[in-house]
N, C-alpha and C positions, 0 to 999 in steps of 0.2 A: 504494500500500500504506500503510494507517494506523501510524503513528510511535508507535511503544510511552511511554504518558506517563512511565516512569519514565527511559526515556532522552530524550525530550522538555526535562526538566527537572530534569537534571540539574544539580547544582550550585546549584540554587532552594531547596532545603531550607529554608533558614533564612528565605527571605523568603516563602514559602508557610506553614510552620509558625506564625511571627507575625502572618500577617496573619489565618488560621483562627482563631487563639487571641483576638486582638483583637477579632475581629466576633463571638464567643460572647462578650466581655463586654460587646460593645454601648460598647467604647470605640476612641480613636484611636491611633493605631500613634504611638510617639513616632520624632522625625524621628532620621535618620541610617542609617546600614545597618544590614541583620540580622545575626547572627554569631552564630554556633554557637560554643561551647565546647567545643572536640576530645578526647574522653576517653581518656584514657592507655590504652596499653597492655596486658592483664593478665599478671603475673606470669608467667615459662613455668615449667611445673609438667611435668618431663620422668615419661615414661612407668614406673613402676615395676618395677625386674626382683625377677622371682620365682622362678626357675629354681631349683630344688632345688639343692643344693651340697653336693659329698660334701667332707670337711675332715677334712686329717691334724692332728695335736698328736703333740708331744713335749716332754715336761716335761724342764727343765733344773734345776740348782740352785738351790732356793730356790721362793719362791712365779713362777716363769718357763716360760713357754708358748710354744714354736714354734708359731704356726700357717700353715698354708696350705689357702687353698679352689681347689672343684675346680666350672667348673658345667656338669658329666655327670654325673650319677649314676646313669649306667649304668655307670659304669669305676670300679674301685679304685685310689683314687691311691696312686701309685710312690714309696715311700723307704720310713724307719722310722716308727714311731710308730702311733697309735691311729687308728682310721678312724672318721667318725660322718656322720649325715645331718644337714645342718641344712636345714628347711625354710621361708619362709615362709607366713603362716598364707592369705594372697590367692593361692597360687601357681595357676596354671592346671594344673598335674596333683597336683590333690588326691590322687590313692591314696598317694601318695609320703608324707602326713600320717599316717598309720597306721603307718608304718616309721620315722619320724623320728626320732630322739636328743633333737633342740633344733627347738622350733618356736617363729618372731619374727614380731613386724609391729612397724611402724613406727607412729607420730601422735602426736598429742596426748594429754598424761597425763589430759587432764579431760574426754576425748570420751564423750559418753555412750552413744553406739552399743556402749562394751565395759565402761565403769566404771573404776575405779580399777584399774590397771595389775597390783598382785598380786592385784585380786581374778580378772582376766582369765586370769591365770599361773595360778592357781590350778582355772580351768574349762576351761584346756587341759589338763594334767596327768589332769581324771579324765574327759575326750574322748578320750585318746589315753594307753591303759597304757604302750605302748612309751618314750612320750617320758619321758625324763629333766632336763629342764629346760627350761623357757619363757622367752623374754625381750621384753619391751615396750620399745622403739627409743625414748624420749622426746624424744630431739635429737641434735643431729650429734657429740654426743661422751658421750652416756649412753644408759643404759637401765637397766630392773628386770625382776631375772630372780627365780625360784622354783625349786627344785630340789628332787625328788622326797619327800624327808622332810618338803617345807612351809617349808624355811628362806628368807627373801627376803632380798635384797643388791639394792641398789643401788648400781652401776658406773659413772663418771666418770672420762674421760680427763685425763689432765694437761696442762698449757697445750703444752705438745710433741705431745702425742698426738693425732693426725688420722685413726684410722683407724673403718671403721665399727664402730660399738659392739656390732651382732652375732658383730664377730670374737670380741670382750673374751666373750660371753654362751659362744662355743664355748668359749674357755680355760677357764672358769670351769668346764663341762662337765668337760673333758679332768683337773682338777684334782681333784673332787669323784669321777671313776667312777675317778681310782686310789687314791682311798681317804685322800686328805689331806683333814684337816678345813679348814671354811671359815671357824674363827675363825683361822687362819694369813693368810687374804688379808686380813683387815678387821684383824689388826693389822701385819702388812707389807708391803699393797700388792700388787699383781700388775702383772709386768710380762710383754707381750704381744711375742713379735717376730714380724712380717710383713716379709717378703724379707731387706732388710737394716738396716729399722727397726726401732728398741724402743720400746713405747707406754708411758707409764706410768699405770696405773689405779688412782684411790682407791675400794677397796671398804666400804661400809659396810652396816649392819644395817638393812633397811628394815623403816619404821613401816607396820602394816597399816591402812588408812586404809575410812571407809563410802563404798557405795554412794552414787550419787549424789542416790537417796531417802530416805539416812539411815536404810538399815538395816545392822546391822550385819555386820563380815565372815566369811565362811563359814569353818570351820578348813580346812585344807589337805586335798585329798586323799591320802592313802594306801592306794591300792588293792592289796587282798593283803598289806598290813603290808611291802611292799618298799621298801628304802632304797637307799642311791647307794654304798653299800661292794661290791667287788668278790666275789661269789658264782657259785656255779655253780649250772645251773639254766637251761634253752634260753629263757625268757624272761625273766629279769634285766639291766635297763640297768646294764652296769657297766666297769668298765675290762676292754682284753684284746679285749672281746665286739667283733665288725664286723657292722653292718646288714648282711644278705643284699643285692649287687646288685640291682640294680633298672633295669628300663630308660627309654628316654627316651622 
């Protein structure tokens, strides 16, 4: 039975490839052995979750946010406080994006696949009437979210704060649909708890920056002239209100 040449020769790589290489230039192979240069490793780059997340808030004193996520959103999560959908925007059961409160991704603030981060906030918002705030994931302790009236904040955690920035994007939600202004967080901070940790977030005003063509940025959507103050009304994102269940 004929010997498969790739197992044949094995381990020849380097003295086969040099010597092919050398007789195309019609030169001689200089003396000593061949040797490959073993290429590193690439980075592991773990599998993204997307899984919808249903997330309680309860606001504390001061500019202070409980939160905890849930990822069923087919269950309404159990205790006090306000119920919301957060989705993100890759998730694999897209219908759940039409329902959503807060809809995130992650990457790069300069990718050009989506543009500059509020302009992105900004074309989810008039994709999805439902949603009440977008947030773009920058890095492992920021992001830049939009909320419904077009205001943009950009959210940085404090050298203590480890948690994902999506949490921060839901508080800031939970903050704005009960009706407290968000010049209260940009000038005293918001602090986020998760289990039995406290994050602390500097919120500031974000600059609306151009496209990555250098055109200029689109104004905010406000579809229906509806804002993030607490109303009534069977479609108004606002405090109080719970996404309808949904299943998984």
């Amino acid at each position: 039975m004929p010997t498969c040449s790739g197992q044949a020769a094995a381990g020849e790589a380097a003295v086969r490839l040099r010597r092919a290489f050398y007789g195309l230039m019609a030169a001689p192979e200089p003396p000593g052995p061949a040797r490959l240069v073993p290429l590193p490793l690439p980075a592991p780059e773990p599998a993204p979750r997307t899984a919808p997340l249903r997330v309680l808030t309860r606001l504390l004193a001061g500019p202070e946010v409980v939160v905890t996520r849930f990822a069923d959103p087919g269950r309404e999560p159990a205790g006090a406080g306000d119920a919301h959908l957060s989705v993100h925007e890759d998730t694999r059961d897209p219908g759940q994006l039409g329902l959503a409160d807060v809809v995130f991704r992650d990457g790069e603030p300069d990718d050009p696949r989506f543009g500059p981060p509020g302009r992105w906030a900004a074309e989810v918002l008039a994709r999805h009437p439902h949603c009440a705030l977008a947030a773009y994931v920058t890095g492992s302790s920021s992001c830049v979210v939009r909320i419904r009236d077009g205001a943009l904040f950009r959210l940085t955690g404090g050298p203590e704060a480890d948690a994902d920035p999506a949490v921060y994007a839901s508080a800031v939600r939970a903050w704005i649909a009960a009706g407290s202004p968000g010049a209260a967080l940009v000038a005293d901070g918001l602090t986020v708890r998760t289990g039995g940790a406290a994050h602390q977030v500097v919120v500031t005003v974000g600059a609306e920056e151009p496209s990555a063509r250098g055109a200029p940025p689109r104004p905010a959507p406000t579809p229906g002239g509806r804002s993030t103050a607490p109303a009534s009304g069977a479609d108004t994102p606002r405090a109080g209100r719970r996404s309808p269940p949904t299943g998984s």
